[in-house]
Every structure is written in C-alpha cells, then in structure tokens.
C-alpha positions in Angstrom: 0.0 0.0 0.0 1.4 3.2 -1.3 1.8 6.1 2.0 1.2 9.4 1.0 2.6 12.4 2.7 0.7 14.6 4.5 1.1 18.1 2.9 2.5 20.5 5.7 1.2 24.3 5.8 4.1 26.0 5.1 6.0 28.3 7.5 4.0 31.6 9.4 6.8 33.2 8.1 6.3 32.4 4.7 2.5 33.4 4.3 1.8 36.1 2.4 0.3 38.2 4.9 -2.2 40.4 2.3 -3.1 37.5 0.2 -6.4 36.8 2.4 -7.4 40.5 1.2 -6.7 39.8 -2.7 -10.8 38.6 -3.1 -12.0 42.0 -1.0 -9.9 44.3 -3.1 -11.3 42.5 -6.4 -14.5 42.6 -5.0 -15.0 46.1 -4.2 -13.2 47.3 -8.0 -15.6 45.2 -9.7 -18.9 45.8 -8.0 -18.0 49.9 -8.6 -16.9 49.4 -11.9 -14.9 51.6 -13.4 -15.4 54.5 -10.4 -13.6 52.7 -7.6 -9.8 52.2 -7.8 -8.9 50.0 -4.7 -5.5 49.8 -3.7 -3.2 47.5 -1.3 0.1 49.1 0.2 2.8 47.0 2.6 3.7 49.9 5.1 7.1 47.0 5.8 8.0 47.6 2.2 6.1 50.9 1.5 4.9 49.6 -1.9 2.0 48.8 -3.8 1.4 45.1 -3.6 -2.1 44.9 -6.1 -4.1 47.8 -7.2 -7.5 47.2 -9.1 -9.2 49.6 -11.7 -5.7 52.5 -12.1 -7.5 55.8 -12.4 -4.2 57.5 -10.7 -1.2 55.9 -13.3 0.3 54.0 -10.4 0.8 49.7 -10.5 1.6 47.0 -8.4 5.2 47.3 -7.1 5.2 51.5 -7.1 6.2 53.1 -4.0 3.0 54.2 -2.2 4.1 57.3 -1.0 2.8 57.0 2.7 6.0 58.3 4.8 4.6 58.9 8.0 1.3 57.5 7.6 1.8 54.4 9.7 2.2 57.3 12.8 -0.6 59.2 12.1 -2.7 56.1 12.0 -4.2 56.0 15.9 -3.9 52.3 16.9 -7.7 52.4 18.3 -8.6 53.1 15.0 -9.3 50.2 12.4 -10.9 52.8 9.5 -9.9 56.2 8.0 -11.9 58.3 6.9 -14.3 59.1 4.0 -12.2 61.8 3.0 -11.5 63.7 0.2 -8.4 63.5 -2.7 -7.5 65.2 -5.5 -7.3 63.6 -8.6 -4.9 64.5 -12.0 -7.9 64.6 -14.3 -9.1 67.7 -11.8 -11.5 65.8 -9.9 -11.9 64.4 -6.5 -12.6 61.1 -4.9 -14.6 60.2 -2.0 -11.6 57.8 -0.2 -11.4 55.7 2.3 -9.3 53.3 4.2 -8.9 50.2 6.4 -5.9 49.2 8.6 -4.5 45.9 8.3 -2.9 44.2 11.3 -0.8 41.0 12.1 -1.9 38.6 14.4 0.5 41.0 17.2 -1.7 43.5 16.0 1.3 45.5 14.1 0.1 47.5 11.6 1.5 46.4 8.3 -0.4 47.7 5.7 -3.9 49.6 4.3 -6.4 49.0 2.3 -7.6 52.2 0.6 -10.5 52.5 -1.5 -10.9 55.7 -3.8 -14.3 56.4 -5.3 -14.5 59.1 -8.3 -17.3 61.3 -7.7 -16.2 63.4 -10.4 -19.0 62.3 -12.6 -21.7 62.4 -9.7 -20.0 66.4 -9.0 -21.1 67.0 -12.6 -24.1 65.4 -12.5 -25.4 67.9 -9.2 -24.0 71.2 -11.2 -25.8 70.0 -14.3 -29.2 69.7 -12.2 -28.8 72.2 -9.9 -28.2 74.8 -13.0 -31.3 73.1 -14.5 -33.7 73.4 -11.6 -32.4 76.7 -10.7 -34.8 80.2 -11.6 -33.1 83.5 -12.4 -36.5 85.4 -11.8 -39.0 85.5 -8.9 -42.4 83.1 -9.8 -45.0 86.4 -11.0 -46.8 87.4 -7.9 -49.9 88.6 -10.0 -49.9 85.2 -11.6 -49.8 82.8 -8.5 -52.0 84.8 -6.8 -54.8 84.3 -8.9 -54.4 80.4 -8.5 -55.5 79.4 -5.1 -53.7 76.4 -5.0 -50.7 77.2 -6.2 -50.7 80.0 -3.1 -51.1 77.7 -0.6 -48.6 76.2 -2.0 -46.4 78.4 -1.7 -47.0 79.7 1.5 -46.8 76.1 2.9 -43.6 75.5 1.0 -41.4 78.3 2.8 -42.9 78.6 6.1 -41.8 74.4 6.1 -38.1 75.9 4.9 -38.3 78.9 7.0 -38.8 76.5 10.5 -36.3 74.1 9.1 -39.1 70.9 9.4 -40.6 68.6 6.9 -44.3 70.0 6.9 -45.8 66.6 8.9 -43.6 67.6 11.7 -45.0 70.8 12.6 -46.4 71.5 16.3 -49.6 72.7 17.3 -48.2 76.2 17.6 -46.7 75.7 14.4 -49.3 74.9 12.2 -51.4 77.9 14.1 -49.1 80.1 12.9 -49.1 79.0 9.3 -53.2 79.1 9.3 -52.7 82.1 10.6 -50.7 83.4 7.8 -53.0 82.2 5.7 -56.6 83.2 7.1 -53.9 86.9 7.4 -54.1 86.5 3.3 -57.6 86.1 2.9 -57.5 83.4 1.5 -60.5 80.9 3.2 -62.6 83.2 1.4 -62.3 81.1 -1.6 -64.3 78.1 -2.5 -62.5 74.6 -1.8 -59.9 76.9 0.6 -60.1 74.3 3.2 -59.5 71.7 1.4 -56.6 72.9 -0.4 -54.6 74.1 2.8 -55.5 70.6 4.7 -53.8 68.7 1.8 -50.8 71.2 1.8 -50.7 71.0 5.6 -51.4 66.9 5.4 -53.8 67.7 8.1 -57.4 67.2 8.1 -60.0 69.9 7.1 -61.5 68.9 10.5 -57.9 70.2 12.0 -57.9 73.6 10.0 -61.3 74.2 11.5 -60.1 73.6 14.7 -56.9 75.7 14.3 -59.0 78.9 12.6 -61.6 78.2 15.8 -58.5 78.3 18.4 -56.9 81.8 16.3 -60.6 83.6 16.0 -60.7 82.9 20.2 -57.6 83.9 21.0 -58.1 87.2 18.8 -61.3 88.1 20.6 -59.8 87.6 24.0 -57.3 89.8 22.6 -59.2 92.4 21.0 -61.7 92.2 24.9 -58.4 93.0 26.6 -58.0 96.3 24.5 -60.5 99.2 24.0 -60.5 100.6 20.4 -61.3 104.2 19.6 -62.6 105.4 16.7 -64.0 109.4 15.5 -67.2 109.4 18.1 -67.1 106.0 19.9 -64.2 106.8 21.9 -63.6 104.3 25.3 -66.4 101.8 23.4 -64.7 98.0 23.2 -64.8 96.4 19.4 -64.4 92.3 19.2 -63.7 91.7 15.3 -63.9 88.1 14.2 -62.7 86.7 11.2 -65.4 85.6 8.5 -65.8 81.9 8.3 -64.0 79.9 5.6 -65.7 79.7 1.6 -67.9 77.1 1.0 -66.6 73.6 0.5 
C-alpha cells in the first residue's frame, strides 16, 4: 500500500500576509466598476502590492508614498476616513481606508478605496443649473391660482422652521393658518381643502386651528378698547369671516 505524505502548511513566516485581502480588493473594483480604484500598500515595504481599476497611473510594485502614515494612523482606530483626494484629471474622490494588522496587531499595511465622484460632481451642477430660476415666480400670476398659493406659502414657512411639513407642532401649524386666514384666502371656494392637503392635516384640524386663532383674537381684541372718530372708550371684538364654502 502506497503512504502518502501529508502536505504541511508552510511556515508563518512564509505566508503572504495580504493574500487573504486579494478577493475583498477585487471585489469592491468590480462591483464599482470603473469608479472605484482599490489599492493594497505593505507599510514593511512601503509599496504597492495589487491595485484594481488604475484611475491614478500607479501599479503594483510603485512606491506608495505614505512616509509617515503608519504614525498618524491612531492604533484604536481600524478605519480612516471618508475623505476627500484630489485627482490628476481635476477631480476628486470620495476615499477611504482600512488598517491591516498581524496577528501581534502591528500594523502592516492599508487597504484604501478611492471612489470618483467626479462624474456624480457633474451630474449635481448639471441639475442644480437646470432646476435653478433666475426670476421671482409672478406674484400677479400665482396669486390668482389658489392652489398654487397655498402652496407656496406652505412650502417656505416648512423651509423657513427648518421641518418637513408633517412635523410641525400645534403652535406651528397655528401660525401657518394664521398666515393664511392673514391672506384672505379661506374666502375662496374649496380653501379648506386645499390648505389641509398642503398641511397633510385634516380639514377637521384647520377648522379647529381657525376656531382656536378667532378665540384667541377676541380675547385679545376684549383686553383692548379701540377708539374710533365718536365711539371713543367703546370696546370692538372683530372676528374673522368663516372659511368659503366647501
């Protein structure tokens, strides 16, 4: 009967201490395809061992270039970063990278991934220049379309208090009926309806909040006497008109 040998793992010394990270770094290059270039330095050597997808001109073997880096590289840390480099072609990349340790926990090398968002940099400009409006919307124009008023005025008082418009308080969403019953405009037909679908409130709720602002003005308006040419010292309680039909 033939005896084979047991094959014997080779030395610790003798492992290639990166080659467990070969399958990551080909990994990451081809799911982000052709806008990730990842790259594998030996800080013992303080060269390139792979590199996957060259955007930057370097290759395997090249100096890295990361004097110093090793130091700055905190040893609670095991991740650097997103931060941002410069690339030849004038733009940027969105980079990160991941500390490599031996089983002492020296570390011996990184793992940097560096993601163009040169063409996603283009891509905002190009939208933002295309969504932008040189002139102010027409104020006799709007004005005349209920909706599109509400609208409005439901759009910046959300940007002006810094909330999405759900997340408006009691007080909040006062105020903003407030503004609008200021503007006259519940005097139009269907004005209920329009402002409790740009409030995503209830038309039961705008009632409510138009109820609450009409109280508090009359307890105001009790509080105060108002003169006028040959009813002076007489109190006056004005109360706002109800809403337009629905």
């Amino acid at each position: 009967m033939a005896i084979t040998k047991k094959k014997l793992a080779p030395p610790p010394e003798t492992v290639d201490p990166f080659s467990a990270y070969f399958s990551v770094g080909e990994a990451i290059a081809t799911l982000l395809h052709p806008f990730a270039e990842v790259v594998l330095h030996d800080l013992r050597t303080g060269r390139i061992v792979r590199i996957w997808n060259s955007f930057t001109q370097r290759q395997a073997g090249d100096l890295s270039n990361l004097k110093g880096a090793k130091d700055a590289f905190p040893d609670e840390e095991s991740v650097l970063g997103p931060y941002e480099k410069a690339l030849p072609s004038q733009g940027r990349t969105k980079s990160i990278t991941a500390g490599l340790r031996n089983p002492e926990n020296e570390l011996i090398g990184f793992l940097c991934v560096n993601l163009d968002v040169s063409v996603l940099d283009s891509a905002i400009a190009t939208m933002t220049s295309f969504a932008s409006t040189e002139l102010k919307r027409p104020e006799p124009i709007y004005r005349n379309d209920l909706q599109q008023h509400v609208s409005y005025l439901v759009r910046d008082y959300s940007l002006r208090v810094n909330k999405p418009i759900e997340n408006l308080t009691r007080a909040e969403r006062a105020e903003l009926v407030g503004m609008v019953d200021r503007d006259g405009l519940f005097q139009a037909r269907h004005s209920v309806t329009h402002v409790a679908n740009a409030m995503k409130i209830s038309r039961a709720s705008i009632y409510n909040l138009l109820s609450k602002i009409n109280k508090d003005s009359d307890n105001g308006d009790a509080e105060k006497p108002s003169t006028t040419p040959g009813t002076a010292g007489t109190k006056t309680s004005r109360r706002r008109t109800a809403p337009g039909s629905e």
